[in-house]
N, C-alpha and C positions, 0 to 999 in steps of 0.2 A: 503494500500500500504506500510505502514510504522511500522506494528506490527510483533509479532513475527506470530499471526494468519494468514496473510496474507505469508508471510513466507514459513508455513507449508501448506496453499492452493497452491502453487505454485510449491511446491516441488511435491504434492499430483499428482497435472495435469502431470508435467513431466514424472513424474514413471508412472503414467497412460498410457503413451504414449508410455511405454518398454523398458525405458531407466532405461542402468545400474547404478547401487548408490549402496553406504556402507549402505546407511539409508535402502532400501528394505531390507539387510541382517539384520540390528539392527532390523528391529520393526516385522522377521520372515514372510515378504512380506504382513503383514496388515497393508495397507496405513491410515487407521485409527486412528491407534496407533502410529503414529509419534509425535511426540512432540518438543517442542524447543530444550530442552536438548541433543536431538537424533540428530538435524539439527546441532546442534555445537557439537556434539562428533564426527559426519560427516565430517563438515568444519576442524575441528584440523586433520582430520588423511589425511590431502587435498583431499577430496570426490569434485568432478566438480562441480556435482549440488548443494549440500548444501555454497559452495561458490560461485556459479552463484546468487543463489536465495538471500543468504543473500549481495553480491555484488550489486545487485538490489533496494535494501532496502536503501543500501548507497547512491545509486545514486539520489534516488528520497529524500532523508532525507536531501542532501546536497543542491540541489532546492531547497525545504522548507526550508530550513536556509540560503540560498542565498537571498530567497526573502524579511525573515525576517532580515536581515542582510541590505540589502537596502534600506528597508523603514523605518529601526530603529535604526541602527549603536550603536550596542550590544559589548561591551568590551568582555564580557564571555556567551558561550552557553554550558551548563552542557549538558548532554547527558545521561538520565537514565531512567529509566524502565527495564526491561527485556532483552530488545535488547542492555544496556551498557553489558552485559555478552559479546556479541561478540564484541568489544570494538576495540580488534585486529585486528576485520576483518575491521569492518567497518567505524573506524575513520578514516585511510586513503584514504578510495574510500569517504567520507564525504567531508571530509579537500578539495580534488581534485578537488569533481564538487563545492565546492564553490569559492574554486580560480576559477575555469573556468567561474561560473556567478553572483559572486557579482562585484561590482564595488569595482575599487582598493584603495581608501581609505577608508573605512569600514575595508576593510582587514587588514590594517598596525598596528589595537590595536587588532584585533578577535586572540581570544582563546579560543579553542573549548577543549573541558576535559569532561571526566566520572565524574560519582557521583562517590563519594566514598562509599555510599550508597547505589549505585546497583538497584536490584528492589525495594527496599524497603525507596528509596529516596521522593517517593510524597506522602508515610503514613508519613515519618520522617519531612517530610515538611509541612503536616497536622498535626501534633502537636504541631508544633513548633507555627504557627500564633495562635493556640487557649491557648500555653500556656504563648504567647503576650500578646493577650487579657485577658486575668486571669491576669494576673502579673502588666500590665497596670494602670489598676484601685485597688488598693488595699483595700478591706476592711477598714471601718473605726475602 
């Protein structure tokens, strides 16, 4: 529900259904051949669907860190994989449905932010604890 695959499944069904999009014309009307990169070169030139779909993504990402946000009252929630690329679109459909269901002091320290990292923030983040542990214990 929350990935960029789910994303391009949802795109996929839409267009399936004959509805017009920029992304049929990028990927030459092979639903196949969509890809993220396609769904967000869509979303920037404001294509409906590729901003429905990825609007979608915000909404349910913003529940999920609502809920996380309630039952653990989180300073900071980073936001990275794949889907911090649309960063733009979807940080404020995020921000929105967690104001709408978190509880209102959780919210008064929450700061929600991109990697700066991007996709490539939970390999930078998997080095980093192993290059803890190495560094940790140092040779005698």
């Amino acid at each position: 529900m929350v990935s960029p695959r789910s994303v391009i499944r949802n795109i996929q069904t839409i267009l399936g259904n004959g509805t017009a999009s920029i992304v049929r014309d990028l990927v030459k009307g092979d639903l196949s051949a969509i890809t993220f990169d396609i769904v967000l070169q869509a979303a920037n030139s404001n294509d409906a669907v590729a901003l429905q779909a990825l609007q979608a993504v915000g909404r349910w990402s913003g529940l999920g860190i609502a809920n996380l946000v309630n039952a653990f009252n989180p300073e900071l929630v980073v936001l990275g994989g794949a889907l911090a690329q649309a960063s733009q679109i979807l940080t404020p459909v995020i921000e929105a449905t967690v104001k709408e269901n978190a509880l209102r002091q959780p919210q008064e320290t929450l700061k929600i932010a991109t990697s700066a990292y991007g996709s490539e923030g939970c390999t930078v983040g998997a080095v980093a604890i192993v290059l803890d542990e190495i560094l940790r214990y140092p040779f005698p």
